[in-house]
Kinemage of the C-alpha trace (Angstrom):
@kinemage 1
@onewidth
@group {chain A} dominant
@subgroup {mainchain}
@vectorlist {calphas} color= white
{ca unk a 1} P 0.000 0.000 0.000
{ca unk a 2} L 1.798 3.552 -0.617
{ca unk a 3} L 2.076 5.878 1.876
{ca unk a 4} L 0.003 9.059 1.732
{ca unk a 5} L 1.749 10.967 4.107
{ca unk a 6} L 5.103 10.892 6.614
{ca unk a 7} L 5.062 11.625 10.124
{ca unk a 8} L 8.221 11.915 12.012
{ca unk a 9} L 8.026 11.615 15.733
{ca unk a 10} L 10.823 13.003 18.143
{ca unk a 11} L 11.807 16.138 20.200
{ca unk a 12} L 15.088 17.831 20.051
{ca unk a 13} L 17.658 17.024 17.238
{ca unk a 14} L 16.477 13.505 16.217
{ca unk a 15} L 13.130 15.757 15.369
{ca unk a 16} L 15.692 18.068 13.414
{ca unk a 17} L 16.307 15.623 10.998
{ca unk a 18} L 12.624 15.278 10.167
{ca unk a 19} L 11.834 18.597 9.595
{ca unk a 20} L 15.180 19.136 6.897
{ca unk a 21} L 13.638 16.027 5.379
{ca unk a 22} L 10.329 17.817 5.221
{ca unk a 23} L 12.477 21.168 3.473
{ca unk a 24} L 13.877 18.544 0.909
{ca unk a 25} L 10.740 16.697 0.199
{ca unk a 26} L 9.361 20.259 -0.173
{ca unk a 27} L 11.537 21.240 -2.953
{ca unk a 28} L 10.327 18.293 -4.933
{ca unk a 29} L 6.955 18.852 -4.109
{ca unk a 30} L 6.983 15.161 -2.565
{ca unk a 31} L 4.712 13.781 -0.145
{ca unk a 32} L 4.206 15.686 2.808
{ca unk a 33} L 6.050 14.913 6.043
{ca unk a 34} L 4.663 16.374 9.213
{ca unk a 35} L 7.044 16.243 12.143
{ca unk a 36} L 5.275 16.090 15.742
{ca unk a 37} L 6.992 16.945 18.865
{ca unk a 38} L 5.028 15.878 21.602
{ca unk a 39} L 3.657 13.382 23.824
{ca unk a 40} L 0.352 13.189 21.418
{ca unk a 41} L -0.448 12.960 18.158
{ca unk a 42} L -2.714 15.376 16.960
{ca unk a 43} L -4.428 14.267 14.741
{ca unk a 44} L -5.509 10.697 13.449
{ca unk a 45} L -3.145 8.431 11.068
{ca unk a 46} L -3.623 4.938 10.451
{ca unk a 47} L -2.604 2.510 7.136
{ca unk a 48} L -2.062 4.759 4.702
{ca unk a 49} L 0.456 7.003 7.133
{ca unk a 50} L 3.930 6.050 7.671
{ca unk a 51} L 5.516 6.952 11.076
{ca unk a 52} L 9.230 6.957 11.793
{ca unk a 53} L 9.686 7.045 15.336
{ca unk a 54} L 13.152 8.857 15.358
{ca unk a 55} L 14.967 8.925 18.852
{ca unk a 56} L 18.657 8.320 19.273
{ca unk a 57} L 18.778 7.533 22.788
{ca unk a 58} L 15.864 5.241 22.405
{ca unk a 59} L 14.700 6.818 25.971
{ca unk a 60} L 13.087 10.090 24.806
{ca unk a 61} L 9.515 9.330 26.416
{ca unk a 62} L 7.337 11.782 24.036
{ca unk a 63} L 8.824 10.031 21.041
{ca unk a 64} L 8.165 6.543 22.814
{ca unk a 65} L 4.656 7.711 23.209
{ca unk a 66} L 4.188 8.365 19.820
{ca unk a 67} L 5.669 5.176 18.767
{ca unk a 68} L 3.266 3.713 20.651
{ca unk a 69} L 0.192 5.212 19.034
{ca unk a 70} L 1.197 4.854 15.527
{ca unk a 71} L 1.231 0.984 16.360
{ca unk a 72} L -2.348 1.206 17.545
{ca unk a 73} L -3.501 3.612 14.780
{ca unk a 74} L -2.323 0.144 13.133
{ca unk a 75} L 0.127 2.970 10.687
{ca unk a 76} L 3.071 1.217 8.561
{ca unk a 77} L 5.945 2.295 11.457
{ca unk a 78} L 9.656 2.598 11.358
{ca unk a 79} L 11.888 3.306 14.670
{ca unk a 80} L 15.309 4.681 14.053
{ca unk a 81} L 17.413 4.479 17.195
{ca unk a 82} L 20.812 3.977 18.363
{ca unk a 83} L 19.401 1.260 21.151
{ca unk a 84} L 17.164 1.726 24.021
{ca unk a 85} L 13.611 1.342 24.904
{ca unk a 86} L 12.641 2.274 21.728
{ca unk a 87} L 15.161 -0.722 19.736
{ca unk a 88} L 13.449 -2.862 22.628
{ca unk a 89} L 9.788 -2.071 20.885
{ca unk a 90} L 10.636 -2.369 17.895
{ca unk a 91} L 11.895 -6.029 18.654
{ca unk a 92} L 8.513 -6.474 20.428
{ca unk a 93} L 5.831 -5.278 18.027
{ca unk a 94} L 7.919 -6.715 14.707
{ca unk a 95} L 8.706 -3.053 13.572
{ca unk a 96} L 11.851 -2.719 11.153
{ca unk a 97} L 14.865 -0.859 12.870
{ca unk a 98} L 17.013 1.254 11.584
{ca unk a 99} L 20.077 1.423 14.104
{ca unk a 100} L 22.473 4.837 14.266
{ca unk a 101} L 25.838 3.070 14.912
{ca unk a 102} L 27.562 5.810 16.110
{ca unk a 103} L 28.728 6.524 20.245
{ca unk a 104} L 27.839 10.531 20.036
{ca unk a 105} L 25.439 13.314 22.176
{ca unk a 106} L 22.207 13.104 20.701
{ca unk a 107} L 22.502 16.643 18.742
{ca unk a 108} L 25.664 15.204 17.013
{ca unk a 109} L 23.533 12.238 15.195
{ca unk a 110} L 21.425 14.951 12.855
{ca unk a 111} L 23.253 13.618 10.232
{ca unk a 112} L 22.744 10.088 10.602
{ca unk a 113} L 19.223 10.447 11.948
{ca unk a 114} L 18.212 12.413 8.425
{ca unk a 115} L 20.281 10.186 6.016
{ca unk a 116} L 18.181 7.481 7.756
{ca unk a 117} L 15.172 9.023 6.817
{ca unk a 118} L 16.200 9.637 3.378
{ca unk a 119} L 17.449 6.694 2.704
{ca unk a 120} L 13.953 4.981 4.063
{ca unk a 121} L 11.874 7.514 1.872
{ca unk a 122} L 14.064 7.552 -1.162
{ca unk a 123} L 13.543 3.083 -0.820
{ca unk a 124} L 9.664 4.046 -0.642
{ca unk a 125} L 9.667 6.092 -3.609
{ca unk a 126} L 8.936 9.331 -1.944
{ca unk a 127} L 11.617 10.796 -2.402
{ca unk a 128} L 14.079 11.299 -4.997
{ca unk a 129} L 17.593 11.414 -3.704
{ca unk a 130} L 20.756 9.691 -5.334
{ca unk a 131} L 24.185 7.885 -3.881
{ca unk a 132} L 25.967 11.116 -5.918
{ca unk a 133} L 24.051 13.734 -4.351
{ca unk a 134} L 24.917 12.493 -0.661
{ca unk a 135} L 28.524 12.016 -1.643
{ca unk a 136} L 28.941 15.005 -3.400
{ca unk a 137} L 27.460 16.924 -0.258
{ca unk a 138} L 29.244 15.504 2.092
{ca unk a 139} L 32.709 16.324 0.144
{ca unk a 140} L 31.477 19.675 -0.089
{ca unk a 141} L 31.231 20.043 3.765
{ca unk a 142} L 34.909 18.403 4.374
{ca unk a 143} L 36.013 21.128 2.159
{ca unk a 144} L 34.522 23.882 3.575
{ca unk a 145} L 34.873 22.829 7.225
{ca unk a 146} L 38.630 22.810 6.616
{ca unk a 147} L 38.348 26.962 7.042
{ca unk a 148} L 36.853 26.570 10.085
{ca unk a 149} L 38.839 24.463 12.258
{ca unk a 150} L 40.101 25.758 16.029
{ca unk a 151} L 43.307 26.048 14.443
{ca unk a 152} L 42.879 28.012 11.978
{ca unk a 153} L 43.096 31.524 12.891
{ca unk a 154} L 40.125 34.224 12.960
{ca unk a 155} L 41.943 36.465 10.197
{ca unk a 156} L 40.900 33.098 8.058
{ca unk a 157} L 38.187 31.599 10.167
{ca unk a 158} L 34.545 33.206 9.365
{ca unk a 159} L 33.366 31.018 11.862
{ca unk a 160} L 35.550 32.690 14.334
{ca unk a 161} L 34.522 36.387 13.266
{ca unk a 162} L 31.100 35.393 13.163
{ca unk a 163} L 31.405 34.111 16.900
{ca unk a 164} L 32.850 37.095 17.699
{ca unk a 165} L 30.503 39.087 16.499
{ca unk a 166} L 27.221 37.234 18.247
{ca unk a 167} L 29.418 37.792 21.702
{ca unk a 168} L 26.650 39.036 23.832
{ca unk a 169} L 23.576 39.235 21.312
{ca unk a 170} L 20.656 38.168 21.299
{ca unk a 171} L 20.928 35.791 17.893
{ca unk a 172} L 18.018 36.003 15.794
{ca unk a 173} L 18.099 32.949 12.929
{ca unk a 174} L 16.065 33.664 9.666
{ca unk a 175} L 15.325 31.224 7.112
{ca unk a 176} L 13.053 30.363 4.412
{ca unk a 177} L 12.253 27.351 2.374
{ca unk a 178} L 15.053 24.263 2.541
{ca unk a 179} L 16.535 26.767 5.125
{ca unk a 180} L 13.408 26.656 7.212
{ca unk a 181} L 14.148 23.670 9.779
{ca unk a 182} L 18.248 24.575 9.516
{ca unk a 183} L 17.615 27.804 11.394
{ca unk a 184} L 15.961 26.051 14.041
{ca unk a 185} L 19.064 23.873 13.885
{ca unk a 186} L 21.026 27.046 14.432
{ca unk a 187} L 18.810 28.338 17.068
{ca unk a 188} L 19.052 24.760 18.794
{ca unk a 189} L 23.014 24.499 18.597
{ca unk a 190} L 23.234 28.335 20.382
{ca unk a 191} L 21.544 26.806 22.862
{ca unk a 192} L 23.046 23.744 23.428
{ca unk a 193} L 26.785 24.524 22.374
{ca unk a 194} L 27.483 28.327 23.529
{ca unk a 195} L 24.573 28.237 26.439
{ca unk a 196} L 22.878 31.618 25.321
{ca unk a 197} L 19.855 32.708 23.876
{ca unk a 198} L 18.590 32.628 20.273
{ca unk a 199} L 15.742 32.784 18.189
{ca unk a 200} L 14.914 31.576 15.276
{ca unk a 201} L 11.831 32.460 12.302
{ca unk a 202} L 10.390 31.863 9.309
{ca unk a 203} L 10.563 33.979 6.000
{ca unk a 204} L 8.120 35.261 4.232
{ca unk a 205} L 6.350 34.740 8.227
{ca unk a 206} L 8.546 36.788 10.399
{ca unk a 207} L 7.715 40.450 7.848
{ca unk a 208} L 4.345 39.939 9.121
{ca unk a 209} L 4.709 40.483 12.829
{ca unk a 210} L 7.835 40.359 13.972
{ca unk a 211} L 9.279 42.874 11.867
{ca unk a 212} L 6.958 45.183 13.488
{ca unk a 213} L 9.124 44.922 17.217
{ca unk a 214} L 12.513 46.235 15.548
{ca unk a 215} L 13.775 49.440 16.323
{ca unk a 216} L 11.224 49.507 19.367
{ca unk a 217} L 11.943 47.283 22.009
{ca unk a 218} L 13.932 45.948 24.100
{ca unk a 219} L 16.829 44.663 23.653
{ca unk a 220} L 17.921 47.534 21.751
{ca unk a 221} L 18.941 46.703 18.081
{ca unk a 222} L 22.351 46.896 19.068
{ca unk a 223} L 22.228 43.707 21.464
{ca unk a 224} L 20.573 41.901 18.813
{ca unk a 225} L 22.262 40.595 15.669
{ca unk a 226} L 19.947 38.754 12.705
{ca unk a 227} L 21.454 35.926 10.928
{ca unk a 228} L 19.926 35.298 7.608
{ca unk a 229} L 20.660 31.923 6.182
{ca unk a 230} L 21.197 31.262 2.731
């Protein structure tokens, strides 16, 4: 039976890696992919839904609870998991696993998490993604990430000057389209990483209210700094 729609269920970065599959599937005007973060789902699914249950800890109880339901709603579901509760489900209610086998903090399996999920959808047909395209990205990021290692200095870093910059800010992260989950990636890693506060919103969204607070409020503009990805 073909899927009609994906949901992705998980909080914090395994949930990450279903909404940049969502921005993807987007571009190609795919099937849609709703990611829910929660201990509910809201709203009903049943055969014609596939549900990944992504968690890499296999512990994250909202994402267990989901799992849960999808196997009730009687929905074709998929855990991917690095072990845990979750893995032990899986075993229990006959539902393929696909394991992250990686040792890492949760936020530093994105990667594997969403080539999990694109791997699973491109398999279904509901997505179209290639062998090429994943290499070809990947060597793209080894390249650039060379610029941006601690040893290279901030004259040559832009990650550096960039840091330097955001010292003290409030960090404001815009994006739009396949940029739309990454700057909630970027919002997510401020807080995790550096311990401050960020924000992130949605373009064309953000010009209809929240441009309205700048220049006005407080934090002046000058402890704020926008970051516009692109």
């Amino acid at each position: 039976a073909a899927s009609d729609e994906v949901v992705v269920g998980g909080m914090g970065g395994s949930a990450i890696a279903g909404a940049l599959a969502a921005d993807l599937a987007a571009t190609q005007g795919s099937v849609p992919i709703l990611v829910v973060r929660d201990f509910r789902l809201p709203f009903a699914i049943g055969e014609h839904t596939l549900f990944v249950a992504c968690s890499y800890s296999g512990n994250t109880e909202e994402t267990i609870a989901l799992f849960e339901q999808a196997v009730r709603a009687g929905a074709r579901v998929v855990a991917i998991s690095h072990g845990g509760i979750l893995a032990e489900k899986a075993g229990k209610h006959g539902v393929p696993l696909l394991a992250v086998d990686v040792a890492a903090e949760p936020r530093s399996a994105v990667g594997y998490n969403l080539l999990l999920i694109l791997g699973l959808l491109g398999r279904m047909g509901l997505l179209r993604i290639g062998e090429e395209e994943v290499r070809g990205a990947v060597d793209s990021l080894s390249r650039r990430i060379s610029h941006l290692t601690e040893d290279v200095p901030a004259a040559d870093n832009p990650a550096k000057r960039l840091a330097m910059e955001l010292t003290d800010k409030l960090i404001l992260v815009y994006g739009s389209g396949l940029f739309s989950g990454m700057a909630d990636r970027w919002k997510t890693q401020f807080n995790e990483n550096a311990k401050v506060w960020a924000v992130s919103e949605k373009i064309p969204e953000l010009l209809h209210n929240s441009v309205e607070a700048f220049g006005v409020s407080f934090p002046p503009a000058d402890r704020m700094m926008a970051l516009q990805l692109r």
